[in-house]
C-alpha positions in Angstrom: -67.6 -23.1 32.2 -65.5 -23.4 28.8 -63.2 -20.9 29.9 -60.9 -20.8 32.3 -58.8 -17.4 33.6 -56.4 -16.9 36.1 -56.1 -14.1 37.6 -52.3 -13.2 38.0 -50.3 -10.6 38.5 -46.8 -9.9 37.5 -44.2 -7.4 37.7 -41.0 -6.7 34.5 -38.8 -4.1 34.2 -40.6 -0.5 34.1 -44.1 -2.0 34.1 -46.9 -4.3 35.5 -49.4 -6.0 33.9 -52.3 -8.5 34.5 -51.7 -12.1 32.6 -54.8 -13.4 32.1 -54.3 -17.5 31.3 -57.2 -19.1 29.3 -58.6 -22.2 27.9 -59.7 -22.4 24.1 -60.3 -25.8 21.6 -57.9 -27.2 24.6 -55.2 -25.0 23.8 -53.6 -22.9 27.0 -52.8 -19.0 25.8 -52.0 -16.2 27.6 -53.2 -12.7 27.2 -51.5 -9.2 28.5 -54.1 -6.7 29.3 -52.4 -3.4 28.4 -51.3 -0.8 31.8 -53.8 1.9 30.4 -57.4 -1.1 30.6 -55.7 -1.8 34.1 -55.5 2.1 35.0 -59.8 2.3 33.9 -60.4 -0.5 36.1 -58.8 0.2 39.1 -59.8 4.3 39.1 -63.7 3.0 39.1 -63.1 0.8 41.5 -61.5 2.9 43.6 -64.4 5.6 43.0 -67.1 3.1 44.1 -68.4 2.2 40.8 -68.9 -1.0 38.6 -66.8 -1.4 35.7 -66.6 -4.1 33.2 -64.7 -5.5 29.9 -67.1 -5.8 27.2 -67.5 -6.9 23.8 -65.3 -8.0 21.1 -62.2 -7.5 23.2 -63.7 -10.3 25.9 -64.5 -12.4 22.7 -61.0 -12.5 21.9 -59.1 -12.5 25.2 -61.1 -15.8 25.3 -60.5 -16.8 21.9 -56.5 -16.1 23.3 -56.0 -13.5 20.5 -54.3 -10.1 21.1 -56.4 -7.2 21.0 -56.3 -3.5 21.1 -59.8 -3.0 20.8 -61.0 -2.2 24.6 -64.8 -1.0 25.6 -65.9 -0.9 29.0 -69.3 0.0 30.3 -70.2 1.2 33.8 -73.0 2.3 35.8 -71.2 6.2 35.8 -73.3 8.6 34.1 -71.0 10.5 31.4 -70.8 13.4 33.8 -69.4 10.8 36.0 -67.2 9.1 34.0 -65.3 12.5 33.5 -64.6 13.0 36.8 -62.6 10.0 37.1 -61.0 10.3 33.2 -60.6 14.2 33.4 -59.2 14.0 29.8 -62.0 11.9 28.0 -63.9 13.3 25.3 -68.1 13.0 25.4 -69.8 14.3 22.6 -72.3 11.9 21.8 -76.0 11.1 22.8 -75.1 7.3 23.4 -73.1 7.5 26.8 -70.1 7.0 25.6 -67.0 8.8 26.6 -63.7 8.3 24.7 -60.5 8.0 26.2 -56.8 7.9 24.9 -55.3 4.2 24.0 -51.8 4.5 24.3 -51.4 1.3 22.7 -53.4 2.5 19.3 -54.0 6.3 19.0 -56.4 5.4 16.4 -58.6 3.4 18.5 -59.5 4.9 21.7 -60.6 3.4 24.9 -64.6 3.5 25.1 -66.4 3.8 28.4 -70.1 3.7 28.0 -72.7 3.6 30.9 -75.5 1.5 31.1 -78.1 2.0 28.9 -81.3 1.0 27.3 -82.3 1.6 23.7 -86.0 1.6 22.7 -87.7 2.6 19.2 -85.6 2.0 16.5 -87.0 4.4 13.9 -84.7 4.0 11.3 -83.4 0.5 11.7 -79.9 1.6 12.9 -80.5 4.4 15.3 -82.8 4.0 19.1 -84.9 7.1 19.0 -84.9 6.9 22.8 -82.0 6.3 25.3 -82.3 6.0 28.7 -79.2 4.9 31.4 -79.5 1.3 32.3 -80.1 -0.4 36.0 -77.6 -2.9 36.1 -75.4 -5.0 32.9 -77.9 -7.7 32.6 -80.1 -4.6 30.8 -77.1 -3.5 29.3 -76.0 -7.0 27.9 -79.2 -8.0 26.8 -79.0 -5.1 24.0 -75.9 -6.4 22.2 -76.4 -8.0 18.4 -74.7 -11.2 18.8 -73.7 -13.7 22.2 -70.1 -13.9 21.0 -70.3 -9.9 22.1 -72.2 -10.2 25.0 -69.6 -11.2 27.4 -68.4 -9.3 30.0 -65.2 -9.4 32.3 -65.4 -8.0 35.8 -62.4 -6.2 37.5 -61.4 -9.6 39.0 -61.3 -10.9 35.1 -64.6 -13.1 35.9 -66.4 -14.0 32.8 -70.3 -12.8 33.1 -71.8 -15.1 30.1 -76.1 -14.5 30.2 -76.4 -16.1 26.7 -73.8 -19.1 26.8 -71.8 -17.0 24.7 -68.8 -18.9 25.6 -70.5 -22.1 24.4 -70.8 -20.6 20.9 -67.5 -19.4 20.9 -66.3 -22.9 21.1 -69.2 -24.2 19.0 -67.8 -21.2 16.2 -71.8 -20.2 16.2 -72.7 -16.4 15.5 -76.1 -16.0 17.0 -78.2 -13.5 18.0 -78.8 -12.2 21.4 -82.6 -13.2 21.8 -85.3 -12.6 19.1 -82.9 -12.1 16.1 -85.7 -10.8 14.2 -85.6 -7.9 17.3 -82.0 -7.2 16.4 -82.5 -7.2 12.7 -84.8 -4.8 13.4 -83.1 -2.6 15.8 -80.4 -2.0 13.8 -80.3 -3.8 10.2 -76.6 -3.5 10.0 -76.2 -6.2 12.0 -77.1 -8.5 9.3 -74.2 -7.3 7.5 -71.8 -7.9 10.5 -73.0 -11.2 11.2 -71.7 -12.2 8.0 -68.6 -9.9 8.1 -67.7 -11.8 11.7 -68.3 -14.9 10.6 -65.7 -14.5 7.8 -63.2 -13.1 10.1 -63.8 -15.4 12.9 -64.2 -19.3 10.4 -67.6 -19.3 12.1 -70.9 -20.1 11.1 -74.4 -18.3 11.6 -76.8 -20.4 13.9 -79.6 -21.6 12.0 -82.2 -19.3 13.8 -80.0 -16.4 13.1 -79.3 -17.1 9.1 -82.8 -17.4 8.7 -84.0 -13.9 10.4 -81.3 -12.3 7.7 -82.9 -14.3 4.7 -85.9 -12.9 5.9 -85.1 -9.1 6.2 -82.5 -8.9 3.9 -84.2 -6.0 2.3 -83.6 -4.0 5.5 -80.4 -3.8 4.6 -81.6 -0.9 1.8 -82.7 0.8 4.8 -79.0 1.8 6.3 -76.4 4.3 4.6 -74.3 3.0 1.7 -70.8 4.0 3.2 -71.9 1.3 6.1 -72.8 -1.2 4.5 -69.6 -0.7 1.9 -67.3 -0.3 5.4 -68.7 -3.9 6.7 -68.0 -5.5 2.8 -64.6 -4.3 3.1 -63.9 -5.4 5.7 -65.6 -9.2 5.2 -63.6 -8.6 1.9 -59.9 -7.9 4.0 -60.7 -11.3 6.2 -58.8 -14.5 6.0 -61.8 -15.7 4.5 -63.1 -13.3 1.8 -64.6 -17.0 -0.3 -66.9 -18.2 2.5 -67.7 -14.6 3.9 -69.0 -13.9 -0.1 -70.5 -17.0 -0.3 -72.4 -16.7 3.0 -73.3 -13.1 1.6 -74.6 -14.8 -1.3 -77.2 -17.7 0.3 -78.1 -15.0 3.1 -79.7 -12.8 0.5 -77.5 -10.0 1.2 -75.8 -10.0 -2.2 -79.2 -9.8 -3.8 -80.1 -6.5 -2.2 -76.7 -5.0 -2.1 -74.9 -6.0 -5.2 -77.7 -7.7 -7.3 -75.3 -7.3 -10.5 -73.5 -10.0 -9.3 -76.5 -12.2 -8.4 -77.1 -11.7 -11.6 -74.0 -14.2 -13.0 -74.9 -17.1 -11.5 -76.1 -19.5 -13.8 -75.1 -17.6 -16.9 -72.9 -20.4 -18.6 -68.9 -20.0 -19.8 -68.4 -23.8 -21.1 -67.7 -24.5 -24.8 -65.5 -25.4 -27.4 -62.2 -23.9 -27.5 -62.9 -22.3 -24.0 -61.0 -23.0 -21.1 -63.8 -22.0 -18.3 -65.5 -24.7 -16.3 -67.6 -22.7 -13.9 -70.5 -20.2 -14.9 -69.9 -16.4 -14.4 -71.2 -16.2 -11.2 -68.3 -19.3 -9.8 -66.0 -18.1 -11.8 -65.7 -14.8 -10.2 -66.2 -16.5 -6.3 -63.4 -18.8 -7.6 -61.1 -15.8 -8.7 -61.9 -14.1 -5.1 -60.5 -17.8 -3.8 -57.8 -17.9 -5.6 -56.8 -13.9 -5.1 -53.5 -13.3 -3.4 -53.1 -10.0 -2.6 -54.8 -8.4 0.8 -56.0 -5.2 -0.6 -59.9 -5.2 -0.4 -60.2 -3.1 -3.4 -57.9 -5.3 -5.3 -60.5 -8.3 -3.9 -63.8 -6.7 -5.2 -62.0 -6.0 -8.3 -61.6 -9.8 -8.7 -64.8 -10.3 -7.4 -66.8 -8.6 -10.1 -64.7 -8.4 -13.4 -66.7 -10.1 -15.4 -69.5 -8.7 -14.2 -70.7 -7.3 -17.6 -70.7 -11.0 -18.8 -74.7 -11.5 -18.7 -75.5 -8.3 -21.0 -72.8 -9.7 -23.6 -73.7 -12.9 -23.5 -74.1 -15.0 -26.9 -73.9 -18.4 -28.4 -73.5 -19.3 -31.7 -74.6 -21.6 -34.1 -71.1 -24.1 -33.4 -71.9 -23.8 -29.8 -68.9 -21.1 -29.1 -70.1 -18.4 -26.0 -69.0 -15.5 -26.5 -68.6 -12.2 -24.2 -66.8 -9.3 -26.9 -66.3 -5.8 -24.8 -67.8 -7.6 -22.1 -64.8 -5.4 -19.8 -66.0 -2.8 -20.8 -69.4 -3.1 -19.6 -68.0 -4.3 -16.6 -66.7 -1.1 -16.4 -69.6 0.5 -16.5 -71.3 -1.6 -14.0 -67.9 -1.3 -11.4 -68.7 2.5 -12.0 -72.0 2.4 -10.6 -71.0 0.3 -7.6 -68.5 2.3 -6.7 -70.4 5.8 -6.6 -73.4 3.6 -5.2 -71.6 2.2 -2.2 -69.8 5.6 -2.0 -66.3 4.6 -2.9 -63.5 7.1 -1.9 -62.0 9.1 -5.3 -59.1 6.8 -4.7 -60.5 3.9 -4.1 -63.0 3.9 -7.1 -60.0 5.2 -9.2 -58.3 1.6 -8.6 -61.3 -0.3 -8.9 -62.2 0.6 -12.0 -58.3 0.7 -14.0 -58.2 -3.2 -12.4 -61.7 -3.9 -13.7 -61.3 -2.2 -17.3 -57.9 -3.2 -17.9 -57.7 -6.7 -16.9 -57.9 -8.4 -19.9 -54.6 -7.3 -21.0 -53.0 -8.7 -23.3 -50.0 -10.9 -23.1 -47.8 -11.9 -26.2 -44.2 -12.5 -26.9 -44.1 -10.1 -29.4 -45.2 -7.0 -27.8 -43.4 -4.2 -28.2 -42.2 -1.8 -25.3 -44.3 1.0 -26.0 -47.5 -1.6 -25.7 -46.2 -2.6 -22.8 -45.8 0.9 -21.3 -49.2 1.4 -22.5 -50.8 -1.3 -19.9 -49.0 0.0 -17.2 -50.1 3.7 -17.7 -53.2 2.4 -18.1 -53.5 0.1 -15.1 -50.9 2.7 -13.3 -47.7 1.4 -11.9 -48.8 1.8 -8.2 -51.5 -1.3 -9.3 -48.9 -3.6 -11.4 -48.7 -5.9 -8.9 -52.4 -6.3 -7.5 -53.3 -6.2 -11.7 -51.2 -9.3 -12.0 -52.6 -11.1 -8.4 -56.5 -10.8 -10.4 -55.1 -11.8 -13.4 -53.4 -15.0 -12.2 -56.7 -15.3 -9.8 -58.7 -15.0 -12.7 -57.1 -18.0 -14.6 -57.0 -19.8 -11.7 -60.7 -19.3 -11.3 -61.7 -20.2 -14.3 -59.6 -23.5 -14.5 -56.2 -22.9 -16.0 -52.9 -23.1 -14.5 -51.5 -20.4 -12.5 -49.6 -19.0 -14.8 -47.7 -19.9 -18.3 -44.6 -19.0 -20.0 -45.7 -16.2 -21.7 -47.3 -14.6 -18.4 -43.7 -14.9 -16.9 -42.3 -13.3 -19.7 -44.8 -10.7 -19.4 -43.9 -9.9 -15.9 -39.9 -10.4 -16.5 -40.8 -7.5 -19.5 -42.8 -4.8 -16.7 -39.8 -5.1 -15.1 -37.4 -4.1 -17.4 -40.2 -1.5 -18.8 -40.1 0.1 -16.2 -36.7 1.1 -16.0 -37.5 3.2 -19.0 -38.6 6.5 -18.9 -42.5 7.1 -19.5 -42.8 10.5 -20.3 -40.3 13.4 -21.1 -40.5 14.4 -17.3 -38.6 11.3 -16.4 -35.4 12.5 -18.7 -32.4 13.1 -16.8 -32.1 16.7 -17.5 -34.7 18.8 -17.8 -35.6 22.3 -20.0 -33.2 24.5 -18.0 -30.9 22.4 -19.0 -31.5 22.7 -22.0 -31.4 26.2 -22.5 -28.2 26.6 -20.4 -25.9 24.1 -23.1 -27.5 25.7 -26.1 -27.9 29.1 -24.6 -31.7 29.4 -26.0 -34.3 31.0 -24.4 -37.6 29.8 -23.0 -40.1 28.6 -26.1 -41.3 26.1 -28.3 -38.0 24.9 -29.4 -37.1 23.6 -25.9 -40.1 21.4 -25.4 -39.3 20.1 -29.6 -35.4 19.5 -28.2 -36.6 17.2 -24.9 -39.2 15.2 -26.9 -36.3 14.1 -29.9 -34.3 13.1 -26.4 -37.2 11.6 -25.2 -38.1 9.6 -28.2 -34.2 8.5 -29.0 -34.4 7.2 -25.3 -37.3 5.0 -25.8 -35.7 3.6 -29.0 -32.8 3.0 -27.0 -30.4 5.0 -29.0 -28.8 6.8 -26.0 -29.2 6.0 -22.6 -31.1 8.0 -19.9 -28.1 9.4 -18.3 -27.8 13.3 -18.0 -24.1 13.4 -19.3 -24.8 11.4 -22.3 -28.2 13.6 -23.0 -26.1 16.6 -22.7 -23.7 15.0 -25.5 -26.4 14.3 -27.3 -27.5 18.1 -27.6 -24.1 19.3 -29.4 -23.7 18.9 -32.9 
């Protein structure tokens, strides 16, 4: 057995816990199993039934990561189950009874009983459901081995599918047939690639070639899903190999076909700096892309998506892409109300996509420079500037140049400017109460000559020297 636990039991101030010491790439880590997992254990046991750890939070615990991710499944019925967890909430076909985490109110404890799924109608959902026998039925249900594991209530691993073995190998494969589990539920596909990003892992030969093969299922499932498990491949330490993986698995070709789309469209000529096509430029941007944000990282990901409909070469040999962002534009709008973006989310995606070829130039003036940021929004300066400096690192340029750092020394200062009237110091009531005017026209005419000697840094923004200002 790869993994080794000890069972252990300690006692601090206040609490208790269970330590749970294990072995992983021959490194020794301990794990704390939170009070309120030790409370679910010990009130089955104590009410005669089985209990057991499962899935991604038995993954970890051996991987020696923390987790607060905790489902259990048993052989109580729901009704059951609420005996013993008065408070839980069931409200679901699937067995599943929820329970309060103390540890993260926004992801509740899930104790599900033993069950069997059969006719998958839709590829996602079992039209029939029927409570299990015993965890091997149970276990033998799960997408991937790496999820299949189990922990007992005296922390022994149950491993039916050397699960263990591919944890240590860094293998995602499937739990029997793959093909079976494509087709159960063709979302998995999509999380097999998402894991394997989070995880550094790679997708066992068998398994990468059952999602070449019904990739195409994956038009089968709800956008918003398959947009949730992008994200979230896009949000893991390794967006680059999760997209590339996407890429050879087929996936991209059914999900985001613009993209595939790049690939081989060429960038090198003369008097261009690019080295890579379209298609590696933008996988070498999403490399090269500091922030976290996965928004921010799509946005990298497909800016110059518009490339291939702009495309032209001419007689000297020069490639040219002109108002190739704003057909990228376009084509970021389309993905976004496809895969169902949020209002906010698509809002941000498309001001990083449209305005990232801003310009930079030692002579701009304030006012242009104000201009980018209302344009781009001053909540998405910095992620604007982390795909810009991605994007000349992706296609071969250094990571930034003299100009770009004055650029960014300039938003600064910029900023400490007022952008529109309402940022003046004093405000219409004022106004009317040093001049004694009434409410009108004249007001508004009054706060925009402030406004404008402001921004041409006549007088400063302050409300005693505005006030000055306003007597003769």
């Amino acid at each position: 057995m790869i993994l080794r636990i000890i069972y252990q039991r300690s006692i601090q101030v206040k609490t208790s816990f269970y330590a749970l010491e294990c072995c992983y790439n021959g490194n020794t880590m301990k794990v704390e199993l939170p009070k309120s997992v030790q409370e679910i254990l010990d009130k089955f046991d104590k009410a005669g039934y089985e209990i057991y750890i499962v899935g991604g939070a038995v993954r970890d615990i051996i991987m020696g990561k923390i987790t607060n991710d905790w489902d259990f499944t048993t052989n109580a019925t729901p009704e059951q189950i609420l005996k013993i967890i008065p408070g839980g909430l069931y409200n679901n076909q699937f067995g599943t009874v929820f329970t309060d985490n103390p540890d993260d109110l926004q992801r509740p404890h899930e104790i599900t009983t033993f069950r069997k799924e059969e006719n998958y109608t839709d590829f996602r959902h079992p039209k029939k459901i029927t409570w299990g026998k015993n965890l091997e039925e149970d276990l033998s249900r799960r997408d991937f081995t790496i999820n299949s594991l189990a922990l007992d209530k005296e922390f022994k691993v149950i491993d039916l599918y050397k699960g263990q073995e591919d944890i240590k190998n860094k293998l995602i494969r499937a739990v029997g047939d793959p093909d079976a589990r494509f087709g159960e539920d063709a979302l998995r596909m999509m999380r097999a690639v998402r894991i394997a990003s989070e995880l550094g892992f790679l997708i066992e030969n068998k398994t990468f070639e059952a999602i070449k093969k019904n990739a195409p299922l994956i038009n089968k499932i709800a956008k918003e899903r398959v947009k949730e498990e992008f994200f979230k491949l896009l949000a893991s330490p390794n967006p680059y190999d999760g997209v590339v993986l996407f890429r050879n698995s087929g996936l991209m070709q059914e999900v985001l076909p613009e993209m595939e789309k790049c690939f081989g469209v060429e960038q090198k000529s003369p008097g261009r700096h690019h080295i890579y096509d379209v298609g590696n430029h933008l996988l070498m941007s999403l490399k090269f892309c500091k922030s976290a944000d996965p928004v921010t990282r799509f946005a990298t990901l497909i800016h110059d998506i518009g490339k291939p409909l702009t495309y032209k070469k001419l007689e000297n040999g020069t490639i040219t892409f002109y108002n190739h962002e704003m057909v990228s534009t376009k084509i970021a709008e389309n993905i976004a109300d496809r895969l169902r973006f949020s209002n906010k989310e698509k809002d941000k995606f498309i001001k990083l996509v449209r305005w990232h070829q801003f310009t930079v130039d030692e002579h701009q003036t304030d006012s242009a420079i104000r201009r980018i940021l209302r344009n781009v929004g001053l909540e998405n300066v910095e992620d604007m500037l982390a795909l810009r400096i991605a994007d000349r690192l992706g296609g071969g340029a250094r990571e930034t140049s003299w100009r770009l750092e004055e650029f960014k020394k300039r938003l600064i200062e910029v900023q400490k400017q007022p952008f529109t009237v309402r940022d003046l110091k004093i405000d219409g009531n004022d106004v009317m109460k040093e001049l004694n005017l009434k409410p009108g026209p004249e007001v508004g005419k009054i706060l925009n000559d402030l406004f404008d000697k402001v921004v041409e840094k006549k007088i400063e923004n302050e409300k005693k020297e505005l006030l000055a200002a306003l007597r003769p």
